[in-house]
Structure formats: C-alpha cells, structure tokens
N, C-alpha and C positions, 0 to 999 in steps of 0.2 A: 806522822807525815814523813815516811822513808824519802831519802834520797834531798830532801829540802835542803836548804839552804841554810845555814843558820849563820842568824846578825846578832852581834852583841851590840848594847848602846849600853855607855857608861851613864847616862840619870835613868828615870823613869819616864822619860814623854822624850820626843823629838824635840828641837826648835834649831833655828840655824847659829851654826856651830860647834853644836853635840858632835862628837866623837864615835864614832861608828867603828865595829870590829868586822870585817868578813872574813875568816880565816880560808874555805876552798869555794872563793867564787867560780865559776867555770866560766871557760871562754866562750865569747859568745859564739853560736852557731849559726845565727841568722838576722837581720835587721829585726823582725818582728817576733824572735823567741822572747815570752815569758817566762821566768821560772819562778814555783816556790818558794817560800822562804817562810820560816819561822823567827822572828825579833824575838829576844832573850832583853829584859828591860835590869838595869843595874839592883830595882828593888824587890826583884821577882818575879814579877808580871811576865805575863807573854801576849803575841798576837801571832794571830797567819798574816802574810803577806806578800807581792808580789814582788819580784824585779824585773827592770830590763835593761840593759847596757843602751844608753845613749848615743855615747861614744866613746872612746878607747879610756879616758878616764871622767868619765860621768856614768852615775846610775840613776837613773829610774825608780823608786819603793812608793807602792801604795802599800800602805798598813789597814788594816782593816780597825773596829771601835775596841777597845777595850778597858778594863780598871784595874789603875795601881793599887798596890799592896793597901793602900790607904782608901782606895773602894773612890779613888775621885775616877769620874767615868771622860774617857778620850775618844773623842769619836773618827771614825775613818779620817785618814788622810796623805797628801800624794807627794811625794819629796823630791829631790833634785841632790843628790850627793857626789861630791869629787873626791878623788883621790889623791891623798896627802902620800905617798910612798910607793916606789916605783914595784914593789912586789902584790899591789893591789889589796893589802890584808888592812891596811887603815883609810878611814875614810872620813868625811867631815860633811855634814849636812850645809850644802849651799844657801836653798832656800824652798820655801814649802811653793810645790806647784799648784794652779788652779784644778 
C-alpha cells in the first residue's frame, strides 16, 4: 500500500482510550479527502484502513475486519480519535462511531 498512512496502536484491538501513534499524518486537503492508512496493531496484526480529519484535531479511522496474533477475529469498525499533542503524532481514541 505505497504512500499510506501508517497507525501504530499500542494493544491489539481499538477501544476508547487506546493510544494511537501517527507519525506523518498529512494536512488535510479538503473537507471530504479520504486517505489510506495501514493500522500496525502492538501484537502484530495489521488491517487497511481509512482516515479523515474531522477537524483540526479530530480524526476520522474506519478499520476494516481483522485477527489478532491470537486468531480472535475483529470486525470492521469506525472511530472518533483527538489529538493528545500539538505536533499531531499522538493521538487517543475518543470513542467508537456509529
């Protein structure tokens, strides 16, 4: 997946308050740019995923389904995360959107 996005999360599943890495988000370009993204999970796991900047410190991430190291299966799901740090690189799961 050239040129994505890539998220660290320090567990292996989302939930609010998880700890989120983005190290080169890019600014947004437009209200309604999406961009890719690859989630890197703390136990191995990966998924595809999307972002979108909300607003200036809120993101947007649908995750798509996948299984931890441990083969438990996670299915798609759409998050709400703010930004803990004014350089944008840490971030903290708010809460899971509908």
């Amino acid at each position: 997946m050239p040129n994505a996005i890539q998220i660290q999360v320090a567990d292996s599943h989302l939930y609010p308050g998880c700890a989120v890495r983005i190290a080169d988000l890019p600014e947004p370009a437009g209200a309604a740019d999406l961009a890719e993204a690859h989630v890197e999970f703390a136990d191995g796991s990966g998924a595809h995923a999307t972002c979108h900047r909300r607003a200036h410190d809120e993101l947007e991430l649908t995750v798509d389904g996948y299984a931890t190291q441990r083969r438990h299966l996670i299915d798609a799901r759409h998050w709400l995360l703010f930004a803990v740090d004014a350089t944008h690189h840490s971030w903290r799961v708010k809460r899971r959107l509908p």
